[in-house]
matplotlib code that plots the C-alpha trace (Angstrom):
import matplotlib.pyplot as plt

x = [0.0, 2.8, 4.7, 1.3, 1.0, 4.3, 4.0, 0.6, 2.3, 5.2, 2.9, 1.1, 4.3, 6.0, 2.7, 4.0, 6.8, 6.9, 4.6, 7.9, 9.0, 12.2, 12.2, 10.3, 9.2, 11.0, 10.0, 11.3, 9.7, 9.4, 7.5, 4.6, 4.2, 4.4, 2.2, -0.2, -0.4, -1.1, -3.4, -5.5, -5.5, -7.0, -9.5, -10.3, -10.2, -7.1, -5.6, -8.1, -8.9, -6.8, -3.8, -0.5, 2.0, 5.7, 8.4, 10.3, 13.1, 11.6, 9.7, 12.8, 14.7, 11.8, 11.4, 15.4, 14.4, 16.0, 14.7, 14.0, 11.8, 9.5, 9.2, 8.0, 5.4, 4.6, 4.4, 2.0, -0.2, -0.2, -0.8, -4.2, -5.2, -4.7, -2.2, -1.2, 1.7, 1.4, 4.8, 6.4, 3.6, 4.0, 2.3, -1.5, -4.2, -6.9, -9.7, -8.4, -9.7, -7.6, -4.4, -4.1, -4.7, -4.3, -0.2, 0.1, -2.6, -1.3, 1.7, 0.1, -2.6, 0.0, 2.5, 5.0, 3.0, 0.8, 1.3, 0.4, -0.6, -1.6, -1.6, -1.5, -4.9, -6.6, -9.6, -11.4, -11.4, -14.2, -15.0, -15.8, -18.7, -22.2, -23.8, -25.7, -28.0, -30.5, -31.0, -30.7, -33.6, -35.7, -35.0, -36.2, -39.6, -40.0, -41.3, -38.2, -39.9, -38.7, -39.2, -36.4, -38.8, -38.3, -36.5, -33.0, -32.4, -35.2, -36.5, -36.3, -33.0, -32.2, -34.2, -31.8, -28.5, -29.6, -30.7, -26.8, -24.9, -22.3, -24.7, -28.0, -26.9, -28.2, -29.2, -27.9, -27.2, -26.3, -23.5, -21.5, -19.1, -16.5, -14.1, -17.4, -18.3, -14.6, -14.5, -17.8, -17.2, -13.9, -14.7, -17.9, -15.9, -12.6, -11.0, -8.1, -4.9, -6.7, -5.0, -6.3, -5.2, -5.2, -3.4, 0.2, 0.5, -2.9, -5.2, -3.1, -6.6, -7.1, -3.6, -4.4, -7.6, -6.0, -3.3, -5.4, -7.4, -3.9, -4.6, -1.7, -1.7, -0.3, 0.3, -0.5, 1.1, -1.2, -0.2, -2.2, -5.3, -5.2, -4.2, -1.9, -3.4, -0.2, 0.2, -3.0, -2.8, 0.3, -1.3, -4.4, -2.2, -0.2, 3.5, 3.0, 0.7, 2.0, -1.1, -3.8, -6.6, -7.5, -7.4, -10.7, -11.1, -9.8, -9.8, -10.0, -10.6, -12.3, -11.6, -8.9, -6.8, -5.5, -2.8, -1.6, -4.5, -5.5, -8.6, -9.7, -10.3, -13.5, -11.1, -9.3, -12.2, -13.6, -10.4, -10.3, -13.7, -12.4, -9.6, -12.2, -14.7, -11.8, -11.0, -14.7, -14.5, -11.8, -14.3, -12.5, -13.9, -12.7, -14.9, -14.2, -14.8, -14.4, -14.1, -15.6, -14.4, -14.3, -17.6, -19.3, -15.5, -13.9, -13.1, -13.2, -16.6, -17.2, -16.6, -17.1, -16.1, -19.6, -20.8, -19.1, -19.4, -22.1, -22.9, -19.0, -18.5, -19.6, -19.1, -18.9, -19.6, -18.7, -19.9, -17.6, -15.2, -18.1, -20.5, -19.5, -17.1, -19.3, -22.4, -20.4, -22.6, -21.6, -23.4, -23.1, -24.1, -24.2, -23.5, -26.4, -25.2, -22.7, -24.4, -27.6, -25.1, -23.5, -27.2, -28.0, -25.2, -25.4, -29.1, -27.1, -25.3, -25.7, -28.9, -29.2, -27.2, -29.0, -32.2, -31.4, -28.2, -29.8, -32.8, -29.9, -28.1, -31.2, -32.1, -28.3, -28.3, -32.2, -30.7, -29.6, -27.2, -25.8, -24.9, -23.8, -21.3, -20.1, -18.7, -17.0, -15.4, -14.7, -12.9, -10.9, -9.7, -8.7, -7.1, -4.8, -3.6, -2.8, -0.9, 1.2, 1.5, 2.9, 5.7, 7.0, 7.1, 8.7, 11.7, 12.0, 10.6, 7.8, 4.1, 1.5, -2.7, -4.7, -7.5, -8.5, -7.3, -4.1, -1.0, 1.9, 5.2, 8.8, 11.3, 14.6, 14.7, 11.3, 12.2, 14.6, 11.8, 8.8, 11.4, 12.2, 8.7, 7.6, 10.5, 8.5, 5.0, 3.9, 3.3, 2.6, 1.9, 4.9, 4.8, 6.0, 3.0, 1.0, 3.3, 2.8, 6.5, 9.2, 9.6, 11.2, 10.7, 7.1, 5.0, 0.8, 0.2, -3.2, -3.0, -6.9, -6.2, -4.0, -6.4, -5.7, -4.9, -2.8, 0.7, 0.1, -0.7, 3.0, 4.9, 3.8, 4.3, 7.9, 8.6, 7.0, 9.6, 12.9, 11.8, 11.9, 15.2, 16.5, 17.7, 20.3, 21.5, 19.9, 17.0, 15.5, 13.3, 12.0, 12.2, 8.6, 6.1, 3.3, 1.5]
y = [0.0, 2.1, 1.7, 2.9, 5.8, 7.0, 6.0, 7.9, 11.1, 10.7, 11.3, 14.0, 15.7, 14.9, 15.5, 19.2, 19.0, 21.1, 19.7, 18.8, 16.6, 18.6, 18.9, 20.6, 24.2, 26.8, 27.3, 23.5, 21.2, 23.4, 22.4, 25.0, 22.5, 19.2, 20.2, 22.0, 18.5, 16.2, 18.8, 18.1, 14.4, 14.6, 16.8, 14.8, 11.7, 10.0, 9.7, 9.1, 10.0, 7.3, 6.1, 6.4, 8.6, 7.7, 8.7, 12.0, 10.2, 7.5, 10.8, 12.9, 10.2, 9.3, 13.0, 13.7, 17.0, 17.1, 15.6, 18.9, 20.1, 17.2, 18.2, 21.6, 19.9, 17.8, 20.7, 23.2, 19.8, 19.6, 22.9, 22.7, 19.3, 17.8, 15.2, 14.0, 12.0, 9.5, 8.8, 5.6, 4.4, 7.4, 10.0, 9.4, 11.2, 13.8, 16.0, 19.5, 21.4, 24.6, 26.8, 30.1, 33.6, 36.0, 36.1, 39.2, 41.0, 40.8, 42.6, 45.2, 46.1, 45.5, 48.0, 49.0, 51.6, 54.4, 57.0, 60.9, 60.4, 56.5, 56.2, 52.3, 51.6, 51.2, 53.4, 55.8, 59.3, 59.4, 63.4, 62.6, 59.8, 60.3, 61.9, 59.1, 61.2, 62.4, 58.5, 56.3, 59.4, 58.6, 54.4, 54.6, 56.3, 53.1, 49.5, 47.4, 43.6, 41.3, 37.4, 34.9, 33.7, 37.0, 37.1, 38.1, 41.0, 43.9, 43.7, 47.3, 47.3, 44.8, 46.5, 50.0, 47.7, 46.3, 49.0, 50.0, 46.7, 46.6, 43.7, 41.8, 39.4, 35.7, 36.2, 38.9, 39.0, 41.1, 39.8, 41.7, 43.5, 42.8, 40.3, 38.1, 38.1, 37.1, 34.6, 33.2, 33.0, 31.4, 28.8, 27.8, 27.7, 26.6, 23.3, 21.9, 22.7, 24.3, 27.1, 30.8, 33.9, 37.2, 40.4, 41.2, 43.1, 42.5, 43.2, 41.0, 39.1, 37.6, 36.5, 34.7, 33.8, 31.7, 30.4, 28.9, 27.2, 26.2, 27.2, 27.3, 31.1, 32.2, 36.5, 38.6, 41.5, 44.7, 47.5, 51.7, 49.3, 46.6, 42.8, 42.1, 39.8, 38.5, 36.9, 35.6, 33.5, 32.1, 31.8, 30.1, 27.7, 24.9, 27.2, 28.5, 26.2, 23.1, 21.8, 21.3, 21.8, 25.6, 27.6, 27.6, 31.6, 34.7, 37.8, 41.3, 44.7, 46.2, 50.0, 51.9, 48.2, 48.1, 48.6, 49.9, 52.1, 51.1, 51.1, 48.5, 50.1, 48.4, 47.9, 45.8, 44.0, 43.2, 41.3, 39.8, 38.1, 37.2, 35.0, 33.6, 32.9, 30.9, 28.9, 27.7, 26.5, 24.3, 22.8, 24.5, 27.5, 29.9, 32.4, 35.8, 37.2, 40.9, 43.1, 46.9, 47.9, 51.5, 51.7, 55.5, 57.2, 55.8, 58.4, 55.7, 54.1, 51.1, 48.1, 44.6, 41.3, 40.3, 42.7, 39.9, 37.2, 37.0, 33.1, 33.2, 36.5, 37.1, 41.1, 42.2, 45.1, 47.1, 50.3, 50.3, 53.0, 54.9, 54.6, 53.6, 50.8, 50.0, 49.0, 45.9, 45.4, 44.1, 43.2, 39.8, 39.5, 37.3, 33.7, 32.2, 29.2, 30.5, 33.5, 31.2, 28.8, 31.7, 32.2, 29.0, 28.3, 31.5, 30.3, 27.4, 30.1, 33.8, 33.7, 36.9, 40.3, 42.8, 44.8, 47.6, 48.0, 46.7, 49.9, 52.3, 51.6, 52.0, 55.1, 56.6, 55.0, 57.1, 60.4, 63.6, 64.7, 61.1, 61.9, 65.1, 63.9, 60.7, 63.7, 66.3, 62.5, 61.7, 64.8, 65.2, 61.5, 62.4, 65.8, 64.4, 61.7, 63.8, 66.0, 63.3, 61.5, 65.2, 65.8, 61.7, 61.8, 65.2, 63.5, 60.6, 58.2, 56.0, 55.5, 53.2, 54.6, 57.5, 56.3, 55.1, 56.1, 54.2, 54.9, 52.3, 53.8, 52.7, 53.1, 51.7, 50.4, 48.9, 48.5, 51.6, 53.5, 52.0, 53.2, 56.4, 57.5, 55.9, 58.6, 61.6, 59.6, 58.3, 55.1, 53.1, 49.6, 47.8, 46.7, 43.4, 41.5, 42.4, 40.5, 37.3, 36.5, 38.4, 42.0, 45.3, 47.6, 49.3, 51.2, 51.0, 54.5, 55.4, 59.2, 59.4, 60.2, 63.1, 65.6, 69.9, 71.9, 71.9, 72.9, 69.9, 67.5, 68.4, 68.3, 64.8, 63.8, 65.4, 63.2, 60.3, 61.6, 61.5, 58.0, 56.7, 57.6, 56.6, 53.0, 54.9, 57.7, 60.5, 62.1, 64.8, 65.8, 69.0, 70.6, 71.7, 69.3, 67.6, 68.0]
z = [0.0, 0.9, -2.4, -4.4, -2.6, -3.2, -6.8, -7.2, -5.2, -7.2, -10.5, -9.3, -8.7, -11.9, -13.8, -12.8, -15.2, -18.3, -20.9, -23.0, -20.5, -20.3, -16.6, -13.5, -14.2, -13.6, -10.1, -9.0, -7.2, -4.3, -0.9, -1.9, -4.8, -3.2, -0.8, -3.7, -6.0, -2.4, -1.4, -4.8, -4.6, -0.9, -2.4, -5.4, -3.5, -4.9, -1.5, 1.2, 4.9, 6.4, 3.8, 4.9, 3.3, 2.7, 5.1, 4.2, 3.4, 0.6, -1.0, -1.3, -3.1, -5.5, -6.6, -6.3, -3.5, 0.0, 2.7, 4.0, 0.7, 1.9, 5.6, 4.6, 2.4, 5.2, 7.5, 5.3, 4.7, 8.5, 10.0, 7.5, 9.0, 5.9, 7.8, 11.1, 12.1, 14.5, 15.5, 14.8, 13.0, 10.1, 8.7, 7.3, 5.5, 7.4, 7.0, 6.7, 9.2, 9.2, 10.3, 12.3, 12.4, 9.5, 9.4, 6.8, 8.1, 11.3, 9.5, 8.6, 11.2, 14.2, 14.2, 16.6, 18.3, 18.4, 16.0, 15.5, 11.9, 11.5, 7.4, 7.9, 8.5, 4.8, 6.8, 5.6, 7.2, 9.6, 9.0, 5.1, 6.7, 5.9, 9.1, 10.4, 13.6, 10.8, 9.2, 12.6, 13.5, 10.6, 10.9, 15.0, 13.7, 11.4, 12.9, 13.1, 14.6, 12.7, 12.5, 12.4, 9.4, 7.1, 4.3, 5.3, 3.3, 3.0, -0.5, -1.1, -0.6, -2.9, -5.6, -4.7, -5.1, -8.2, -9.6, -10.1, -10.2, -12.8, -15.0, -14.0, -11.2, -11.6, -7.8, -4.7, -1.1, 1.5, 4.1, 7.2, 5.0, 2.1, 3.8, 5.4, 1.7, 0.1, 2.9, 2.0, -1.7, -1.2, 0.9, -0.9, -4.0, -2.9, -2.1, -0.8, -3.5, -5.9, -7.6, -7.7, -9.5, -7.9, -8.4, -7.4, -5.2, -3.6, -0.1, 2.8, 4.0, 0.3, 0.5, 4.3, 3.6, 0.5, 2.8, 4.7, 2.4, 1.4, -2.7, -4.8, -5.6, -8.7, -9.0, -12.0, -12.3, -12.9, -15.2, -15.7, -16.3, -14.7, -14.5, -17.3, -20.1, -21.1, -17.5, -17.2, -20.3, -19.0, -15.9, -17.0, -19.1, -18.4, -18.7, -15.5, -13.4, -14.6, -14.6, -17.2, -14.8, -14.8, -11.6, -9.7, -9.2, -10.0, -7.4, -8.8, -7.5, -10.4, -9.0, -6.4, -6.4, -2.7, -2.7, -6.0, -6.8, -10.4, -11.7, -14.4, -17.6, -19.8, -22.6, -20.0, -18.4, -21.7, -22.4, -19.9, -20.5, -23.3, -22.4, -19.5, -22.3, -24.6, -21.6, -21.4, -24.7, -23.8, -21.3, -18.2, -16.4, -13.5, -11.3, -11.4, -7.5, -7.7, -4.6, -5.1, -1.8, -2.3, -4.1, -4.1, -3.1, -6.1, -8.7, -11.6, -13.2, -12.1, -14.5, -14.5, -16.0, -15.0, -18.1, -20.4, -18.1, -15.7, -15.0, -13.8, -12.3, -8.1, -7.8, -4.2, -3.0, 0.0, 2.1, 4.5, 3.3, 1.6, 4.0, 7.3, 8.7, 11.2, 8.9, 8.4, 5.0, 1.6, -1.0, -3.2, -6.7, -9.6, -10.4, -9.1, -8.3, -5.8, -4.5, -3.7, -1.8, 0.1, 1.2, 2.1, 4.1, 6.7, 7.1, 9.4, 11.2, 11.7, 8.9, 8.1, 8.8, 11.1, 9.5, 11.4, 9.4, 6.6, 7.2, 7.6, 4.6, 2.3, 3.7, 2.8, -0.2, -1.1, 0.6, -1.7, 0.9, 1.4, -2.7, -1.4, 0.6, -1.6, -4.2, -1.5, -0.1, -3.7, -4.2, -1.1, -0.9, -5.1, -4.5, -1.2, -3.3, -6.2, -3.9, -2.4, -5.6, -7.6, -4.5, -5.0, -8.6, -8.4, -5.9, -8.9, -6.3, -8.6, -7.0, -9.4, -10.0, -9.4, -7.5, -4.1, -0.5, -0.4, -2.3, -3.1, -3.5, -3.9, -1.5, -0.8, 2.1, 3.2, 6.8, 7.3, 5.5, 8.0, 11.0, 9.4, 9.5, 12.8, 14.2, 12.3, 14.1, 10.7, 10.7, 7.3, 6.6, 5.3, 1.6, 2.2, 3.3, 0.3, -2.4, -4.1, -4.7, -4.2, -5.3, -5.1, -1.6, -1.5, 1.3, 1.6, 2.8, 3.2, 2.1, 2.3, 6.0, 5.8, 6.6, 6.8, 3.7, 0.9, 3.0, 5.3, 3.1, 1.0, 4.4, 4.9, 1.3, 2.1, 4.8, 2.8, 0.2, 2.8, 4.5, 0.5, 0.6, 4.1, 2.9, 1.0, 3.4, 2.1, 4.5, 2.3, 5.3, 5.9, 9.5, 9.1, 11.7, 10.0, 13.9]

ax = plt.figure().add_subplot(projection="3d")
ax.plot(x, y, z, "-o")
ax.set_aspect("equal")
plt.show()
């Protein structure tokens, strides 16, 4: 029994090789991959809860890796559930049930203190919020009973969502914000192995939430309009997966990409529907799951794969940043087959998300002020970032898209640039935890936050400009206090 396990593992593995037979891929048979191609077979059933796995040793010499290549396979498949070793008697097969906490995000979201100006947050700024006294007044004068047997979500709001959704959705939702949704989607949709394409660089929680479904992620590069068609072929194809079996979904954030700030274009997202739509012909098919996070403060139209695609396209859709973070409301639209499951499956836990909430949001979604406000938001978050954006380019330091509350620059020194700033009380969220694969030194700063006129705004783009610069000894800091 042994010997056929390590014989089926062993083909998995090699099955990995380039098409030619000339050899692994480029990447090697790393641990990542080992894990990746055992991962599937659990999934699909070829190895089964119970079968024993070969030693470390036996592996390594069958697929001519160190001993150690295998123990880090061993370990990722373990710290999912996938596997459990029972000492003496070996290693065996199962069910995954799960790692930790969100590593990157904890990257970004812990860091080493309090600041005078936090830009590391990915927040919104609270004065450019939608007042809520006037609408919670209005709400309290309506009659909120509810019965555990009412729909979950109010119908009228509903029709007010759907009324601007980026295409007719096969079927909608509404969940407790953006990352309840991805989390949802993902593990509805997800299994064990399978490989995903998202955007590189890309929002930390994708990247964890991935992780920990322990999906082989592959990283597309995105350029002034978005993911880069030439990549995604590749990575849709068996040059870069290895694999003939297409990736299961594709993450997008159609508008204000966090953290690189690009916008898709339609000329872009129409492509892109195109490639999907080719691959469907070939009897293979991947879901787009796009994230709007950033919804009505966006300065770019909203577009949508779903226009070309909608039976494979789940468009979520956020109002935290817009609206409020404490809404915790999302919307979920599209497939049908996937939304409707989403649905199903919180009627077993939380079964709907509040009413209240739910009442609240359609009233400042009918408001004229609410609009009001959306456009003077709009316009500050657009003008701050254009500031900062005009006094980085001006230093020769390179910062990517126009749109959005965060900005992603280049620096030269990620951590002596991160240290830098925390001396000035900036803090900023380190660029390293948002990356695929390795890359060059970047900082998320959320210039959305930096609040005051025109003068302040340039002194802290100054000081973003001298931290850019600290890895290589040269300060450029100005003695004027962004306090």
């Amino acid at each position: 029994m042994a010997a056929r396990t390590t014989s089926l593992i062993a083909a998995a593995i090699e099955s990995t090789d380039q098409p030619d037979g000339s050899g692994p891929e480029p990447e090697g048979r790393t641990a990542r991959r080992i894990a990746a191609a055992i991962g599937r077979m659990i999934t699909a059933g070829t190895l089964d809860v119970g079968d024993r796995l070969p030693t470390v040793r036996e592996l390594s010499r069958r697929l001519g890796v160190s001993p150690t290549t295998v123990s880090e396979a061993w370990r990722s498949l373990a710290n999912v559930g996938a596997i459990e070793t029972r000492g003496r008697n070996g290693t065996f097969v199962r069910q995954p049930t799960g790692p930790g906490g969100p590593r990157r995000y904890r990257q970004v979201t812990e860091g080493p203190g309090h600041f005078a100006l936090d830009l590391s947050s990915g927040t919104p700024d609270p004065a450019l919020l939608p007042d809520l006294a006037p609408i919670v007044a209005r709400v309290s004068q309506q009659s909120l009973t509810s019965s555990y047997l009412d729909q979950p979500v109010l119908p009228e709001l509903l029709t007010e969502i759907e009324s601007t959704w980026p295409f007719p959705p096969e079927a909608m939702t509404v969940v407790d914000g953006a990352l309840d949704a991805l989390d949802r989607v993902a593990t509805d949709v997800l299994r064990l192995g399978d490989r995903v394409i998202v955007e590189h660089p890309t929002f930390p929680p994708i990247l964890d939430l991935l992780e920990r479904l322990d999906c082989d992620v592959i990283g597309v590069d995105v350029d002034d309009e978005g993911l880069r068609l030439d990549q995604l072929r590749r990575a849709l194809g068996s040059a870069v997966t290895g694999d003939h079996r297409a990736p299961a979904a594709l993450f997008l954030q159609p508008r204000a990409q966090n953290p690189a700030g690009i916008s898709m274009s339609r000329r872009r997202a129409k492509a892109i529907a195109g490639i999907l739509a080719d691959q469907a012909l070939n009897g293979s098919g991947t879901l787009v799951i796009e994230d709007d996070h950033s919804n009505s403060i966006s300065s770019a139209p909203l577009v949508s794969v779903g226009r070309w695609l909608p039976a494979r396209t789940v468009h979520i859709r956020s109002y935290s940043k817009s609206h409020g973070p404490d809404l915790r409301l999302a919307a979920i639209g599209g497939a049908g087959n996937v939304v409707t499951a989403v649905a199903n499956r919180r009627l077993l836990g939380p079964g709907w998300s509040s009413r209240i909430l739910q009442a609240l949001l359609l009233e400042l979604l009918r408001d004229p002020d609410t609009a009001i406000t959306m456009t003077n938001a709009r316009n500050a978050y657009s003008e701050r970032r254009r500031i900062v954006s005009a006094v980085l380019s001006s230093r020769g330091i390179n910062v990517t898209g126009n749109d959005g509350i965060n900005l992603w620059m280049a620096v030269d020194d990620e951590r002596s640039a991160v240290v830098a700033l925390a001396a000035r009380g900036i803090g900023v969220a380190p660029g390293g935890p948002f990356l695929v694969r390795p890359d060059d030194d970047h900082l998320r700063v959320t210039v959305g936050l930096i609040s005051g006129g025109k003068e302040r705004v340039v002194a802290i783009a100054e000081h973003l400009a001298g931290a850019a610069r600290s890895g290589s000894g040269r300060t450029g800091i100005r003695s004027s206090s962004h306090r």
